[in-house]
C-alpha positions as CSV (number, residue, x, y, z in Angstrom):
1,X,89.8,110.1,86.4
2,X,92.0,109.5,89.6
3,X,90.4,106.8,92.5
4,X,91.5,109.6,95.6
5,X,90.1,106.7,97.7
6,X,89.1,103.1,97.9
7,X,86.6,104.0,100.8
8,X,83.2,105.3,99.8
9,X,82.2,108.7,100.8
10,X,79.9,108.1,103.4
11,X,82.2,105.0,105.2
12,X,85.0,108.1,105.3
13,X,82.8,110.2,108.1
14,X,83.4,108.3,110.9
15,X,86.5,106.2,109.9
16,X,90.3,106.8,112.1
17,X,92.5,107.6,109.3
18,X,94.0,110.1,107.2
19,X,90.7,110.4,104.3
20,X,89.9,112.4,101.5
21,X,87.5,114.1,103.4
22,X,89.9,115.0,105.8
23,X,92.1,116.4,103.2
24,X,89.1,118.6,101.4
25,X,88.4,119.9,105.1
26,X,92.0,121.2,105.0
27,X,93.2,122.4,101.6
28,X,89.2,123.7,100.8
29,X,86.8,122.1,98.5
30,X,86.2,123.4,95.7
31,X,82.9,121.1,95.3
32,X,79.9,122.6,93.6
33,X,76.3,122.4,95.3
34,X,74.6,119.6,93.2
35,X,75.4,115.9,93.2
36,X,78.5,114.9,94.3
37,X,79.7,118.0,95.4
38,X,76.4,118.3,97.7
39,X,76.9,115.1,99.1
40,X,80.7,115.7,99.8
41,X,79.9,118.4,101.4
42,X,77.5,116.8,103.6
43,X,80.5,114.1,104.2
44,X,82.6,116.8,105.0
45,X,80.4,118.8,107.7
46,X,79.4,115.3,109.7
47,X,83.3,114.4,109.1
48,X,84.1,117.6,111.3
49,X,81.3,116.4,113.5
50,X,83.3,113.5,114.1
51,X,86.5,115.2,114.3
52,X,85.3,117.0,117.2
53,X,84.0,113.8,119.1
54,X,87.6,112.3,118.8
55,X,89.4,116.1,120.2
56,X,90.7,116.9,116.7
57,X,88.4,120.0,115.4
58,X,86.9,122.6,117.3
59,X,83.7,124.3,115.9
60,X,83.6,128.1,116.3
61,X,79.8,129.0,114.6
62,X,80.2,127.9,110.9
63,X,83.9,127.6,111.3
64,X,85.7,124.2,111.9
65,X,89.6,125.0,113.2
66,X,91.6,121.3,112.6
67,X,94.2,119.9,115.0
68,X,97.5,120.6,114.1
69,X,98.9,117.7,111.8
70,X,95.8,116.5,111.7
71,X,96.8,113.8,108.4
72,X,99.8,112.6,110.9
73,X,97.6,111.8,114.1
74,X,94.8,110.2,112.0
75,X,97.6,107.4,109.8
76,X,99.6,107.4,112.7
77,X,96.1,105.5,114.9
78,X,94.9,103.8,112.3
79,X,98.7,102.5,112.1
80,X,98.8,102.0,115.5
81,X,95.4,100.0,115.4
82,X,96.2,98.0,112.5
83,X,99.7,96.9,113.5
84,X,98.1,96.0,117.1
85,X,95.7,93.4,115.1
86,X,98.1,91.9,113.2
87,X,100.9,91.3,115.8
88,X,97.4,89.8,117.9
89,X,97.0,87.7,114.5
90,X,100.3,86.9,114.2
91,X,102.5,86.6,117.4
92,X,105.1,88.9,115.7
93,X,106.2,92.2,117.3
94,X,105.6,95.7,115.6
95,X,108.1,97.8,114.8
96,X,107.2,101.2,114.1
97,X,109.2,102.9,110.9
98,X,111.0,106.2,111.6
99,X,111.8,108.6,109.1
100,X,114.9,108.1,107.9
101,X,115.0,104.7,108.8
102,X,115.5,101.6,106.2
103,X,113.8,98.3,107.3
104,X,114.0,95.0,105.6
105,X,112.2,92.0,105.4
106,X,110.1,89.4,103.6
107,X,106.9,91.2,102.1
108,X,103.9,89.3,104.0
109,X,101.2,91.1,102.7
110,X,99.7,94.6,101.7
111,X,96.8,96.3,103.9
112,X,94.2,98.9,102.6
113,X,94.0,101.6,104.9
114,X,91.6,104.5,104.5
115,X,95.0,106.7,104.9
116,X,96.4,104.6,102.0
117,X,97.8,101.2,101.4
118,X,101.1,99.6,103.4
119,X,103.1,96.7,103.0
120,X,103.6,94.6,105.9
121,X,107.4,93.2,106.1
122,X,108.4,90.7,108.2
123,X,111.6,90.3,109.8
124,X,111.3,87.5,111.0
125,X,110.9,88.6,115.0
126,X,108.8,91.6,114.0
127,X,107.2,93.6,111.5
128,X,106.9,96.9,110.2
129,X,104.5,99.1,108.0
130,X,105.5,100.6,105.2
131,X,103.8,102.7,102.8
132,X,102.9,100.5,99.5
133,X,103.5,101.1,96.2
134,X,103.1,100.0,92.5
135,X,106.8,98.7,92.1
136,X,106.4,95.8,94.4
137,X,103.0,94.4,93.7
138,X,104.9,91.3,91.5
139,X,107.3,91.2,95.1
140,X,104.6,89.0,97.7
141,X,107.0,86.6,99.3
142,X,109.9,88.3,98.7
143,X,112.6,89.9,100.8
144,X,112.4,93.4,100.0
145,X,114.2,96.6,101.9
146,X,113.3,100.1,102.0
147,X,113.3,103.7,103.4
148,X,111.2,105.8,104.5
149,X,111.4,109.5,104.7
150,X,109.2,112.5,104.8
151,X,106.2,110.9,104.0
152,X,107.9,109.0,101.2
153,X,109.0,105.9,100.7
154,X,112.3,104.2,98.4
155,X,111.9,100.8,97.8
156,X,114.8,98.2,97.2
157,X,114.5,95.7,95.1
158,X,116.7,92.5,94.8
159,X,119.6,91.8,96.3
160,X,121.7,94.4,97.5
161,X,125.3,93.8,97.2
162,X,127.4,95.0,100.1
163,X,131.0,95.3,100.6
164,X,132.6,92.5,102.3
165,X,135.7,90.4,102.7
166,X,136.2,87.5,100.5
């Protein structure tokens, strides 16, 4: 058995982030009509509800048509949300991760997202958010670097030996 997510079903309706729900509504179910699969279902038709209130589903009849990169618009609020609380929190300034990009800086903290969990680095001037994973949960205080790219992240651990002039 795989946790998809740490939000409960019905807390995923009306949540701004990228869900399980959301990701059901787009790659098709496959739930049966008794217990779970009823109530997901459920989840699923009051989650396009919601969808629609926030201009990011259209109902045709029985037909829900989804926003284009509808997963990227809902982790990219929540992100934006979440990072506007904790500079608020913090007095640090966010600094939004590009793909591609590498950032570095002293791992803070890790926040649960209902589009998944992040690490919070901080720079020292700013911080970024950068998707979590198992490899640095030992790392909390620690400078850490990494880089993020197509929805993927590469985590650095350790220092990292440059060239220089001795």
């Amino acid at each position: 058995m795989e946790l998809k997510s740490h939000l409960p079903i019905e807390r995923q309706v009306r949540v701004i982030g990228a869900t399980w729900l959301d990701q059901q509504l787009i790659g098709g179910s496959g739930l049966g009509d008794l217990g779970f699969g009823a109530e997901a279902k459920q989840a699923m038709q009051q989650r396009a509800d919601f969808l629609a209130e926030q201009g990011l589903a259209e109902r045709r009849g029985q037909r829900v048509i989804l926003a284009r990169n509808l997963l990227d618009t809902l982790r990219s609020r929540e992100l934006s949300q979440v990072a506007k609380d904790i500079a608020a929190e913090t007095g640090l300034e966010h600094r939004p991760v590009t793909d591609g990009q590498r950032v570095a800086g002293i791992y803070r903290r890790n926040v649960m997202l209902a589009s998944g969990r992040y690490a919070m680095l901080d720079d020292g001037l700013g911080f970024s958010l950068v998707p979590w994973k198992p490899v640095i949960e030992q790392r909390l205080g620690q400078q850490l670097a990494a880089t993020v790219s197509g929805g993927g992240v590469a985590w650095e651990i350790g220092r990292q030996r440059g060239m220089g002039i001795g």
